[in-house]
PDB file of N, CA, C and O in Angstrom:
ATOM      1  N   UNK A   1      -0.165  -4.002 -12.846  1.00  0.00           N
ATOM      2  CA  UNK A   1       0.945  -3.813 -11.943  1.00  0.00           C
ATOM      3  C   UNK A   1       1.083  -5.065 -11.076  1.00  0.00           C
ATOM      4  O   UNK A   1       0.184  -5.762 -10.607  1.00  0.00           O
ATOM      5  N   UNK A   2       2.622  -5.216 -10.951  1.00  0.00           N
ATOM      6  CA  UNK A   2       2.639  -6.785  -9.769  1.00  0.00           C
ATOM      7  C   UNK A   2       2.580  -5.764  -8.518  1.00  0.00           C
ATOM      8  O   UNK A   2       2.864  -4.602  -8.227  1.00  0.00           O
ATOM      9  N   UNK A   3       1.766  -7.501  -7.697  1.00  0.00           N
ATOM     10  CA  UNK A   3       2.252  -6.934  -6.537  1.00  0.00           C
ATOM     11  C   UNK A   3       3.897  -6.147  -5.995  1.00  0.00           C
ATOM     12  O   UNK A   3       3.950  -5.150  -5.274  1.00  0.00           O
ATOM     13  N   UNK A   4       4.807  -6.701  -6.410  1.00  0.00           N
ATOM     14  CA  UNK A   4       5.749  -6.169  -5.811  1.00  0.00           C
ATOM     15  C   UNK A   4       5.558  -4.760  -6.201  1.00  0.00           C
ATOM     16  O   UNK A   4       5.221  -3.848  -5.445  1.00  0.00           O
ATOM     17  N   UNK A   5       5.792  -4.686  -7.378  1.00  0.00           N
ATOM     18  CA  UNK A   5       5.466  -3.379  -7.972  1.00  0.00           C
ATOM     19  C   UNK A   5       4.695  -1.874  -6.935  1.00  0.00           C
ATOM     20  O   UNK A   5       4.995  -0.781  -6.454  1.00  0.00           O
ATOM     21  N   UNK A   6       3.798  -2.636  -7.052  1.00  0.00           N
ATOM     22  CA  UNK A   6       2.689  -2.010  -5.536  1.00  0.00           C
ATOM     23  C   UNK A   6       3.166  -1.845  -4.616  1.00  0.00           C
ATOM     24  O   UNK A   6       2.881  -0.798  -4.035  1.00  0.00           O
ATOM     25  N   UNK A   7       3.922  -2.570  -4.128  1.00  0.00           N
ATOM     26  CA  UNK A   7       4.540  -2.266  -2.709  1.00  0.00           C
ATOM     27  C   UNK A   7       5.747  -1.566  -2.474  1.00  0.00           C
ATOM     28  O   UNK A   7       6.042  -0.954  -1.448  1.00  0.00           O
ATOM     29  N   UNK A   8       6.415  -1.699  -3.487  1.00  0.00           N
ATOM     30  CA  UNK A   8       7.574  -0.874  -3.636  1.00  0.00           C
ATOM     31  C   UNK A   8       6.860   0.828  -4.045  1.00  0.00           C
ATOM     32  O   UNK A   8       7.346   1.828  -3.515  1.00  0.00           O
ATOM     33  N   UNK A   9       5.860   0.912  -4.884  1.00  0.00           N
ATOM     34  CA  UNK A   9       5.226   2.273  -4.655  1.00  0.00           C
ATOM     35  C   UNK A   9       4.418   2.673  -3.816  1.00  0.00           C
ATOM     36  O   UNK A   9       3.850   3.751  -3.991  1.00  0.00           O
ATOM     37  N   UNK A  10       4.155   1.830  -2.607  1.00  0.00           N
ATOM     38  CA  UNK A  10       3.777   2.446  -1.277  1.00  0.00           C
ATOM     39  C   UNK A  10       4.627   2.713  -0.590  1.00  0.00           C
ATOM     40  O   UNK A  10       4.521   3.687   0.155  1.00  0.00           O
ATOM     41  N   UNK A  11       6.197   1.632  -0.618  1.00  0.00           N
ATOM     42  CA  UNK A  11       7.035   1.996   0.471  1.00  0.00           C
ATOM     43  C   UNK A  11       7.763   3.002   0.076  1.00  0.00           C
ATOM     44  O   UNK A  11       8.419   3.574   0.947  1.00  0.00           O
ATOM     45  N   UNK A  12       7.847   3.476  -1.295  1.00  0.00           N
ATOM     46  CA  UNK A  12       8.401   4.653  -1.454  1.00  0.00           C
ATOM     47  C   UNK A  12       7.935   6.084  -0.983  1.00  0.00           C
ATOM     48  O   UNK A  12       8.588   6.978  -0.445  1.00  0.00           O
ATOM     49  N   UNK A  13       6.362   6.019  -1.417  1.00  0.00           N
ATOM     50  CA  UNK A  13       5.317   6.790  -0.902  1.00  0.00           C
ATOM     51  C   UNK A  13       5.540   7.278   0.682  1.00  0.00           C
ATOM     52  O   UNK A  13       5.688   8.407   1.151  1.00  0.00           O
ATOM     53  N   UNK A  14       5.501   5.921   1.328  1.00  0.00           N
ATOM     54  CA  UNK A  14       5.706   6.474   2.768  1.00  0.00           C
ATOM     55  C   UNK A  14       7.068   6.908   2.964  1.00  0.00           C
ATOM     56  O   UNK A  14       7.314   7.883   3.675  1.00  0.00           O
ATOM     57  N   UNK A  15       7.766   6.394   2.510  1.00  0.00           N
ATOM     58  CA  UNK A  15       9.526   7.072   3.193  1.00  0.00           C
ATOM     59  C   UNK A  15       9.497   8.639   2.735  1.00  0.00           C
ATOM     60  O   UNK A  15       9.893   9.559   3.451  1.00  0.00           O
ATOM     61  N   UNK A  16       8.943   8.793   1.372  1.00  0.00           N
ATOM     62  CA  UNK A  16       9.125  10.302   1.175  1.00  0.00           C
ATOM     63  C   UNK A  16       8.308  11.074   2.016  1.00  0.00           C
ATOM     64  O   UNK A  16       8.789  12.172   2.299  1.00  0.00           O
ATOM     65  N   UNK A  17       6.831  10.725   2.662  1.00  0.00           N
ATOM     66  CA  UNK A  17       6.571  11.280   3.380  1.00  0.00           C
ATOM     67  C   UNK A  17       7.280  11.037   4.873  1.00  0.00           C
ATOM     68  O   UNK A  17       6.603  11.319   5.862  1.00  0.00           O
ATOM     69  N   UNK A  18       8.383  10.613   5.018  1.00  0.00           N
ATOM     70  CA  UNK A  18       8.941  10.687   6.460  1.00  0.00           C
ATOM     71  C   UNK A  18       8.101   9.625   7.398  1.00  0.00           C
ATOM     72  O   UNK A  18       8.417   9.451   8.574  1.00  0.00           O
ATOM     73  N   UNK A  19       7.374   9.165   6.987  1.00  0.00           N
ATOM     74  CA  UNK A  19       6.672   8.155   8.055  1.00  0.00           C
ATOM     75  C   UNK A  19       6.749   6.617   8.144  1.00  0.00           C
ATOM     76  O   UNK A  19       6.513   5.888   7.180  1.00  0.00           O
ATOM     77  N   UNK A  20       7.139   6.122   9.528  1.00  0.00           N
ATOM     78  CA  UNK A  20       7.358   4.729   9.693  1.00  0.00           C
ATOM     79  C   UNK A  20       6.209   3.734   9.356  1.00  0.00           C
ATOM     80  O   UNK A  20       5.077   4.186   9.178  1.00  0.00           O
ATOM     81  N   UNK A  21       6.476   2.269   9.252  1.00  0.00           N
ATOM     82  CA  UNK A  21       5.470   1.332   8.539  1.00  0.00           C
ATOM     83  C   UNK A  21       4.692   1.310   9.930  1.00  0.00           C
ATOM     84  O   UNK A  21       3.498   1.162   9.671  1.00  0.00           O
ATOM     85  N   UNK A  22       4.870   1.386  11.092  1.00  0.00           N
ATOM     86  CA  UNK A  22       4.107   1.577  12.371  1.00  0.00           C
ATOM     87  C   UNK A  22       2.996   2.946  12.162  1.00  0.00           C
ATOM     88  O   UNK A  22       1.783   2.880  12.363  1.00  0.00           O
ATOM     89  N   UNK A  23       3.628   3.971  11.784  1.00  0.00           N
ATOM     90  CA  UNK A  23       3.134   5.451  11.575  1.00  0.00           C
ATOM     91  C   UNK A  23       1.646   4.667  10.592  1.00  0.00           C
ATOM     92  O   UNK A  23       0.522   4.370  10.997  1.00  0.00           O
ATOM     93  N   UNK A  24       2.085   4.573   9.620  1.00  0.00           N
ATOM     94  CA  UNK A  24       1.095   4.241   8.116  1.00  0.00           C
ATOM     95  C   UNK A  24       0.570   3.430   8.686  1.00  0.00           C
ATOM     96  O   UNK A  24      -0.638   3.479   8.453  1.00  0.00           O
ATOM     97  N   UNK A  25       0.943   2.342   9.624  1.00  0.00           N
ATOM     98  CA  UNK A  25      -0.497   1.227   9.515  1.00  0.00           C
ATOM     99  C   UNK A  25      -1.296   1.675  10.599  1.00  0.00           C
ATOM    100  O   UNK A  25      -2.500   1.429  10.518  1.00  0.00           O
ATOM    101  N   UNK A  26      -0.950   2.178  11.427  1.00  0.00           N
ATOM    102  CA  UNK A  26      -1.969   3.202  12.419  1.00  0.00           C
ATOM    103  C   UNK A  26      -2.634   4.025  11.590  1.00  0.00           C
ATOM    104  O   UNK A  26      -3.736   3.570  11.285  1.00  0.00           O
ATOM    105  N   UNK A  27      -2.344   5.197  11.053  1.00  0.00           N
ATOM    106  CA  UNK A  27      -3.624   5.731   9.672  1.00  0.00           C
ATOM    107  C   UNK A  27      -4.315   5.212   8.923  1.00  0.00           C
ATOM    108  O   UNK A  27      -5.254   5.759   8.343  1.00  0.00           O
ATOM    109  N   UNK A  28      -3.734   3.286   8.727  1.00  0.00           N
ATOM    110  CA  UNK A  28      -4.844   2.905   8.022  1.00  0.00           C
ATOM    111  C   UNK A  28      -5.211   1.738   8.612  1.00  0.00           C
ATOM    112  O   UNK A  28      -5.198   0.752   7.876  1.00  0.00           O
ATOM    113  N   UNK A  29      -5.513   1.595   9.675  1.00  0.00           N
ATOM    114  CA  UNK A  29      -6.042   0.833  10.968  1.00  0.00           C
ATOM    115  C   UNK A  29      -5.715  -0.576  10.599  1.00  0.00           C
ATOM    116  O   UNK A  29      -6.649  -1.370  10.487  1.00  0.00           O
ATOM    117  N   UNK A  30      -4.384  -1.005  10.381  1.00  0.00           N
ATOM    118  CA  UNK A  30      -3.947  -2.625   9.543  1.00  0.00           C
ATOM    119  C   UNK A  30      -2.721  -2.682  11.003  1.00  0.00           C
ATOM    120  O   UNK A  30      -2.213  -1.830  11.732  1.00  0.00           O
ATOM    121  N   UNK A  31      -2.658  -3.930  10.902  1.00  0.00           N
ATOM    122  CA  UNK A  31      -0.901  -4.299  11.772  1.00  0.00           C
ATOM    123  C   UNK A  31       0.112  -4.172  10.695  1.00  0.00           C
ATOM    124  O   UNK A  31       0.083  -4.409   9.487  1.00  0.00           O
ATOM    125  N   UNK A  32       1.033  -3.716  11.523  1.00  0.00           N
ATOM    126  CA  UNK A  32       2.401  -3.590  10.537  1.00  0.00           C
ATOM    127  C   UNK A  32       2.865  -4.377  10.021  1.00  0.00           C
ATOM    128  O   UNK A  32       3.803  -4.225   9.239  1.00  0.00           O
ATOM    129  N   UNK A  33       2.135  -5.858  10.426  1.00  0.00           N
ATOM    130  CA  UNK A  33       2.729  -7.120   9.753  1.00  0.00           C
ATOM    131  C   UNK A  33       2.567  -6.784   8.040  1.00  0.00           C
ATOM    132  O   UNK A  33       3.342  -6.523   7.120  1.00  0.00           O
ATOM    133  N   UNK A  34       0.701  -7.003   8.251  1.00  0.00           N
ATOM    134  CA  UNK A  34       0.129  -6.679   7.431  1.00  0.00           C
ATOM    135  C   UNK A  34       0.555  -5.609   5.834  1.00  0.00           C
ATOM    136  O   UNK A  34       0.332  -5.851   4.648  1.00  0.00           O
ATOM    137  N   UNK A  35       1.391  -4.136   6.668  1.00  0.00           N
ATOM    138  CA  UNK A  35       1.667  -3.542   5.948  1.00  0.00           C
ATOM    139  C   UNK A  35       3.505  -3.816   5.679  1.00  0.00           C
ATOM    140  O   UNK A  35       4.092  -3.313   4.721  1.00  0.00           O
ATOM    141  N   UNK A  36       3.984  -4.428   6.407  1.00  0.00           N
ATOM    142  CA  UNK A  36       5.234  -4.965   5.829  1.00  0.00           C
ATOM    143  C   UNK A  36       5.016  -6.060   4.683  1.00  0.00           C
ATOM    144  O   UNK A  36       5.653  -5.898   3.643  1.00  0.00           O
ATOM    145  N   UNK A  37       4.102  -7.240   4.803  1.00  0.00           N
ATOM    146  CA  UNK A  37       3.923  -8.032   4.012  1.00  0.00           C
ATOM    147  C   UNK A  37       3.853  -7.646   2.415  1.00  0.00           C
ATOM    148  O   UNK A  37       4.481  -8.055   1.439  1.00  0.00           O
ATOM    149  N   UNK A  38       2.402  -6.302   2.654  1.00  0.00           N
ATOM    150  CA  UNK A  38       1.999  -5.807   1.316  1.00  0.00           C
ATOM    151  C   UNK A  38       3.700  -5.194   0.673  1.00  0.00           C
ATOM    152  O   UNK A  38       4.192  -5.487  -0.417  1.00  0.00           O
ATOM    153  N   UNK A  39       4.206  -4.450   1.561  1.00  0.00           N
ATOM    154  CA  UNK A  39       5.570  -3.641   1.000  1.00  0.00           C
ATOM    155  C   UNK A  39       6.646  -4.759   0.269  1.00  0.00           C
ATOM    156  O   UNK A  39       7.461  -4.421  -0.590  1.00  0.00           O
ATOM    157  N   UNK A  40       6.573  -5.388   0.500  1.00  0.00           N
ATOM    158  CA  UNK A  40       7.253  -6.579   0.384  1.00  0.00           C
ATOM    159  C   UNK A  40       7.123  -7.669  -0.908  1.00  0.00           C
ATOM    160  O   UNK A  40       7.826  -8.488  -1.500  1.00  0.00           O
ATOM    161  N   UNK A  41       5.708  -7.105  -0.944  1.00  0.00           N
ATOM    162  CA  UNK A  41       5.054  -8.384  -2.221  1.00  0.00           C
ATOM    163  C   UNK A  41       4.878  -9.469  -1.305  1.00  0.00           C
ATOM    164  O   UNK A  41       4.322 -10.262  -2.065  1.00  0.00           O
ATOM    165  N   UNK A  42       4.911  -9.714  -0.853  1.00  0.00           N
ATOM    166  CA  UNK A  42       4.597 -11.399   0.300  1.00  0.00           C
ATOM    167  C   UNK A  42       3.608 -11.519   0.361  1.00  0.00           C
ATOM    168  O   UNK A  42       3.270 -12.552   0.938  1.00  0.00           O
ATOM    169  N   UNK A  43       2.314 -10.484  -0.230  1.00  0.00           N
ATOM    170  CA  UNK A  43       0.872 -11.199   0.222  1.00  0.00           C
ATOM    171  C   UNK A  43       0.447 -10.187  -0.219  1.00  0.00           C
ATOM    172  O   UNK A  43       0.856  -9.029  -0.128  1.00  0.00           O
ATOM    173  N   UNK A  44      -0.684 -10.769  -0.881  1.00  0.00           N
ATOM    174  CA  UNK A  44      -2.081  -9.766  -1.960  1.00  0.00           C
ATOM    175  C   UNK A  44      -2.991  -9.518  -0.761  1.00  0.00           C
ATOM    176  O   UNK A  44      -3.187 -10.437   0.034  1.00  0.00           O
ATOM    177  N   UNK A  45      -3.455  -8.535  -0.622  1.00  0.00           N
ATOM    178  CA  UNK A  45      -4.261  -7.908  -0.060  1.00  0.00           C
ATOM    179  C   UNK A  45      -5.953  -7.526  -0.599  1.00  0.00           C
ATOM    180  O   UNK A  45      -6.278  -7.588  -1.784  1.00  0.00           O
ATOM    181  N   UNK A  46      -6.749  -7.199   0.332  1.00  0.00           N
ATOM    182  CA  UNK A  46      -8.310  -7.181   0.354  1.00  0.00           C
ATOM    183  C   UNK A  46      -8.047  -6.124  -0.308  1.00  0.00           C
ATOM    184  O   UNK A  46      -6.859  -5.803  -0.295  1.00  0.00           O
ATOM    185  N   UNK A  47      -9.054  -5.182  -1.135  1.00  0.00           N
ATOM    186  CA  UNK A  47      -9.076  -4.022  -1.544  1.00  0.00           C
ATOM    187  C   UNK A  47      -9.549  -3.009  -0.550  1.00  0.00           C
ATOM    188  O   UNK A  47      -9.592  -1.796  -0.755  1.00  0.00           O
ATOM    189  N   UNK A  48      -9.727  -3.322   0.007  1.00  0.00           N
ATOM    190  CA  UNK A  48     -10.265  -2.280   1.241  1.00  0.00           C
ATOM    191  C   UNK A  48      -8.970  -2.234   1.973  1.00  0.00           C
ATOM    192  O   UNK A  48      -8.965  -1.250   2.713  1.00  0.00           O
ATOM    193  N   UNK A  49      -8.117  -2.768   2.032  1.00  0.00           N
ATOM    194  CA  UNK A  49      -7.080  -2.690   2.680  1.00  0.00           C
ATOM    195  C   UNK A  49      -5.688  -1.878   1.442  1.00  0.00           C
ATOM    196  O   UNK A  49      -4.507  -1.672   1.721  1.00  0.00           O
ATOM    197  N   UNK A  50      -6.126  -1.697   0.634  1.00  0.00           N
ATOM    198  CA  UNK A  50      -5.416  -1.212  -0.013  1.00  0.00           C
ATOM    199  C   UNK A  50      -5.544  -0.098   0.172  1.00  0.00           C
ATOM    200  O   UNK A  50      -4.670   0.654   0.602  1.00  0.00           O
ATOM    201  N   UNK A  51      -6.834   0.235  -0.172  1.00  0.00           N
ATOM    202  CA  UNK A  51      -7.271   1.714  -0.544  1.00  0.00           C
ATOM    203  C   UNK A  51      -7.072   2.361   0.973  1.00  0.00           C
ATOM    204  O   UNK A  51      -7.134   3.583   1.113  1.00  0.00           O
ATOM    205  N   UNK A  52      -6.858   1.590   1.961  1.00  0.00           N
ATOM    206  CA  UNK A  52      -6.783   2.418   3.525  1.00  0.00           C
ATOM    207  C   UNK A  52      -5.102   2.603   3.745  1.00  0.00           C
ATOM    208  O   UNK A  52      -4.654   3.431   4.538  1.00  0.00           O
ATOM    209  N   UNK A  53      -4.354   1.825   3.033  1.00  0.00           N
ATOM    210  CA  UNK A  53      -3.072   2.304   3.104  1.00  0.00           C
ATOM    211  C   UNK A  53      -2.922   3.030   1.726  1.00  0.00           C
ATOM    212  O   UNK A  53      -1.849   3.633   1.707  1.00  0.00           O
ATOM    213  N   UNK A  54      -3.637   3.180   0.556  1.00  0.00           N
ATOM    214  CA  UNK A  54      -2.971   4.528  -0.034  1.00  0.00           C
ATOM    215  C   UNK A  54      -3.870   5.503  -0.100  1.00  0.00           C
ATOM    216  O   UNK A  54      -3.638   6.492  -0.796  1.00  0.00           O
ATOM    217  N   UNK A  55      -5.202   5.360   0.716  1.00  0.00           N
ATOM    218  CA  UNK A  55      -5.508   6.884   1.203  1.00  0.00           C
ATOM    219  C   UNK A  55      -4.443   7.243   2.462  1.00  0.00           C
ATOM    220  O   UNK A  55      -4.084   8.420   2.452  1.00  0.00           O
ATOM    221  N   UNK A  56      -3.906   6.447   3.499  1.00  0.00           N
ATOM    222  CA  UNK A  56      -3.163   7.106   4.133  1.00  0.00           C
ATOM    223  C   UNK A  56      -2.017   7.681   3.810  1.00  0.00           C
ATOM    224  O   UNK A  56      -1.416   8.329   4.667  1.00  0.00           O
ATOM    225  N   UNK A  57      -1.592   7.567   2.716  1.00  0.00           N
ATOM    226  CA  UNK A  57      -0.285   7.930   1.809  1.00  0.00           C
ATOM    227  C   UNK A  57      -0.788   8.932   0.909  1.00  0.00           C
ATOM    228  O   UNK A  57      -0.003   9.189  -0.004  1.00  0.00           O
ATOM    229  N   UNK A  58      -2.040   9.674   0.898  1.00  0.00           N
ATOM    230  CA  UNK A  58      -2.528  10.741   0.150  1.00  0.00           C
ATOM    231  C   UNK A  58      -2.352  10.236  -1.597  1.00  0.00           C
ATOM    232  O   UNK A  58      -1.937  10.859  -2.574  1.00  0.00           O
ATOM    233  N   UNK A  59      -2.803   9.028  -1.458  1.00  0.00           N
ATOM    234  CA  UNK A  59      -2.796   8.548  -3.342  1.00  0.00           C
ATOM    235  C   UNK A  59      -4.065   7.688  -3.428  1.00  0.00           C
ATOM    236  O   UNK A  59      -4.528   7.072  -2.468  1.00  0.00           O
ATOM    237  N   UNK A  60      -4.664   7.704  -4.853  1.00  0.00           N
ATOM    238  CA  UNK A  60      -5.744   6.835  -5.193  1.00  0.00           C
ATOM    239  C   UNK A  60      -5.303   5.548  -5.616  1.00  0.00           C
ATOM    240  O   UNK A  60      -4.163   5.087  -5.567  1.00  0.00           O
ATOM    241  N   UNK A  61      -6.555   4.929  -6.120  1.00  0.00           N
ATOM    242  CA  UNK A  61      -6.161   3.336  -7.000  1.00  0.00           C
ATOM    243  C   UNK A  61      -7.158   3.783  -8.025  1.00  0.00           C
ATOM    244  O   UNK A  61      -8.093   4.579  -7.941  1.00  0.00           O
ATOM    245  N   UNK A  62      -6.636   2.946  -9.165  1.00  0.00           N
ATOM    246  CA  UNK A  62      -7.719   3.132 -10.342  1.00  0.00           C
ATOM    247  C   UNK A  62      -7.117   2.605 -11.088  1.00  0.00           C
ATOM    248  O   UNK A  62      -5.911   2.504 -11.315  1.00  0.00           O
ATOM    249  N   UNK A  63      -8.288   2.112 -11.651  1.00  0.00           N
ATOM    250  CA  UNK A  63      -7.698   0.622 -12.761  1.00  0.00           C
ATOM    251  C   UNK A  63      -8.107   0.730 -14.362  1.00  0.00           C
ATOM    252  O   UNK A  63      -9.093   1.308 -14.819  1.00  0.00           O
ATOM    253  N   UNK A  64      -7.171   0.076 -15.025  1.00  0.00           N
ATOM    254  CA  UNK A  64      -7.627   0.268 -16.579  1.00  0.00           C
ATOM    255  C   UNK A  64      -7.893  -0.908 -17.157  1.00  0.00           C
ATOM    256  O   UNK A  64      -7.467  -2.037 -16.911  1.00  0.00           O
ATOM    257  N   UNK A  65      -8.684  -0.489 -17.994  1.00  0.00           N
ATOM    258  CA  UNK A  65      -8.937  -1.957 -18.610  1.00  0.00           C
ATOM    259  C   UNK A  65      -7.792  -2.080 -19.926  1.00  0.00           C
ATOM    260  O   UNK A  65      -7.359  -1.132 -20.582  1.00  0.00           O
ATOM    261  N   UNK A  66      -7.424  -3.638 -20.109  1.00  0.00           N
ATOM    262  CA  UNK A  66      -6.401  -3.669 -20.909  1.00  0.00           C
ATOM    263  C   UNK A  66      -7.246  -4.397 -22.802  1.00  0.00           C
ATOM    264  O   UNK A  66      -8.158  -5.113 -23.215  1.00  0.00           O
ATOM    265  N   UNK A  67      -6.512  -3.849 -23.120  1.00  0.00           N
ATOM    266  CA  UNK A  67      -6.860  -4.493 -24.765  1.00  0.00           C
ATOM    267  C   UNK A  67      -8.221  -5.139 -24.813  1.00  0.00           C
ATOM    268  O   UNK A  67      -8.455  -6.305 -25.130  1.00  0.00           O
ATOM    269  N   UNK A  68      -9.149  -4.141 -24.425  1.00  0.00           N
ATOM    270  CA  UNK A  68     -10.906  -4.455 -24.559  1.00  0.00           C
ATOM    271  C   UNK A  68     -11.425  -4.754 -26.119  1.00  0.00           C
ATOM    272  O   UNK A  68     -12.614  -4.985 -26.340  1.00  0.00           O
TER     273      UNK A  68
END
């Protein structure tokens, strides 16, 4: 998945749950810069910072391996 990709399925994530990019980055203790950037594709993120904005969005991460 691209980043944009990613971010467009978090920012969807959060709008359906009704909550602002202020709301979400307070649940997942980041600045809103931070979580505008990721929404955006503008900047790859730590994995720990991932997984704290899509546990706050009630979703996992999990990865596949491709053509092993």
């Amino acid at each position: 998945m691209e980043v944009a990709d990613l971010g467009a399925a978090l920012r969807a994530r959060r709008k359906a749950l009704n909550l602002t990019q202020s709301e979400t980055a307070d649940l997942a203790d980041i600045s809103t810069r931070v979580l505008s950037d990721l929404e955006n594709g503008r900047e790859t993120v730590r994995l720990d910072i991932l997984t704290a904005v899509a546990s706050s969005l009630g979703m996992t991460l999990s990865l596949h391996v491709v053509g092993s």
